[in-house]
C-alpha positions in Angstrom: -37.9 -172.2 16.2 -40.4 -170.2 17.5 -40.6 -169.2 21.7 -42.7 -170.6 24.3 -44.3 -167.6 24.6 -46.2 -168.7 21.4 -49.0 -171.2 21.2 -47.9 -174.1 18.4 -51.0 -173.9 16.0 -51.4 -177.1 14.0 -53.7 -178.6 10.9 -55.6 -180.4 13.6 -56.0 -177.8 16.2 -56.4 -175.1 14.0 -60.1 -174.5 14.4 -61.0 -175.2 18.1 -57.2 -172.8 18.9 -58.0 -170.2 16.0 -61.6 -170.3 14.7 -63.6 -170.9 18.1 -61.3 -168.8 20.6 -63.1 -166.6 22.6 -60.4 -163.7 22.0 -59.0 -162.3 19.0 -55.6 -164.9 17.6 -53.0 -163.7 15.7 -51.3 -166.5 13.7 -48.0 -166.5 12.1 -47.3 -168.6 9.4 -43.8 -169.5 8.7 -41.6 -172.2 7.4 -37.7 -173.4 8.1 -37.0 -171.8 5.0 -37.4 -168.5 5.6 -34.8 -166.2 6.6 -37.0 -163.0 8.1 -39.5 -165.7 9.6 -37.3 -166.6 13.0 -36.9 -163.1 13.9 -40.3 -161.8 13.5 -41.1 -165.2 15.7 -39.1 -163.8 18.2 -39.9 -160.1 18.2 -43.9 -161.7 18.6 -42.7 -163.9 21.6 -41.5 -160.5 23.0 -44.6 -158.7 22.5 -47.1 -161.7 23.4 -46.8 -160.7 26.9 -48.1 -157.6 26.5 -51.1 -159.1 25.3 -51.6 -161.7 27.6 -55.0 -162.5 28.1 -56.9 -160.1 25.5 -54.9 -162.1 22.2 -53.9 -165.1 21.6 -50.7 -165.7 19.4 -50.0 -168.8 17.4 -47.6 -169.9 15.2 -47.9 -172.4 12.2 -45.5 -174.3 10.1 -46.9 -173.8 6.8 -45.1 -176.4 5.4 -45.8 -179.1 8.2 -49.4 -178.0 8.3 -50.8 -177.1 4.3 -54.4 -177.3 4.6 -54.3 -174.3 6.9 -51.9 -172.1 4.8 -53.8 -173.3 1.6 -57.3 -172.4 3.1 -56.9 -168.7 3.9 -53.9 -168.5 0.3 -51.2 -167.7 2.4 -48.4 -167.7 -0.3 -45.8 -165.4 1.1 -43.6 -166.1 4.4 -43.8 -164.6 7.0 -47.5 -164.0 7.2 -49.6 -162.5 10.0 -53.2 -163.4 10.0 -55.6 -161.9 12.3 -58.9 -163.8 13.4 -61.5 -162.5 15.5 -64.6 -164.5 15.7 -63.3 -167.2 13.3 -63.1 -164.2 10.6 -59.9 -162.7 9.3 -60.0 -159.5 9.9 -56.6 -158.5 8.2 -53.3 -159.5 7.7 -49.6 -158.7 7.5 -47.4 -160.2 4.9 -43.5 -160.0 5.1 -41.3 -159.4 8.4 -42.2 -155.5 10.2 -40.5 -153.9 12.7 -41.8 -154.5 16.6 -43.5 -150.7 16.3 -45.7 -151.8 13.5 -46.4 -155.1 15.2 -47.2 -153.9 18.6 -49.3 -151.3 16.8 -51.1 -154.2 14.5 -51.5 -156.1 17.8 -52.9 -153.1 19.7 -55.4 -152.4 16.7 -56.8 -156.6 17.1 -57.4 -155.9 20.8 -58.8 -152.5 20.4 -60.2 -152.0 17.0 -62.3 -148.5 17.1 -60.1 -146.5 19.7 -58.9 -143.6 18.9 -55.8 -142.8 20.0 
């Protein structure tokens, strides 16, 4: 479901891809299920480029991999975590449009700029 553009986050890869990058990872937690979770994939495929090289973005099938979606409460799909330095540092929960996103995405790269 989700693009190429997207790195396919798993149970088992979970902490060397998302705790122990060297750059900021957004993950996106989804399931077959839900209905807004294939277009917010998609609108995150489009923006990944934009970001290439200063954020990783990952996807996770919550219901194929649990202990990751049961670790940090995800209960709601779609769900947007974002990790820098192995710590969530905030999260988006429901589908947004690509302003808000790009502007979330911005903020993980760039935290304190003012703009």
């Amino acid at each position: 479901m989700p693009e190429n553009t997207l790195i396919t986050l798993t149970d088992a890869t979970f902490d060397e891809l998302v705790l122990r990058a060297p750059q900021p990872v957004v993950v996106d937690f989804w399931a077959t299920w839900c209905p807004p979770c294939g277009p917010m994939s998609r609108v995150l495929a489009e923006l990944a480029p934009e970001f290439d090289g200063r954020l990783t973005i990952g996807t996770l099938d919550a219901d194929e991999n649990p202990v990751a979606a049961r670790n940090y409460r995800v209960l709601a799909m779609p769900t947007l975590l974002f990790f820098s330095g192995g710590v969530v540092t905030s999260s988006i929960v429901g589908a947004r449009p690509k302003s808000v996103l790009r502007a979330a995405l911005e903020n993980a790269v760039a935290p304190y700029v003012n703009r």
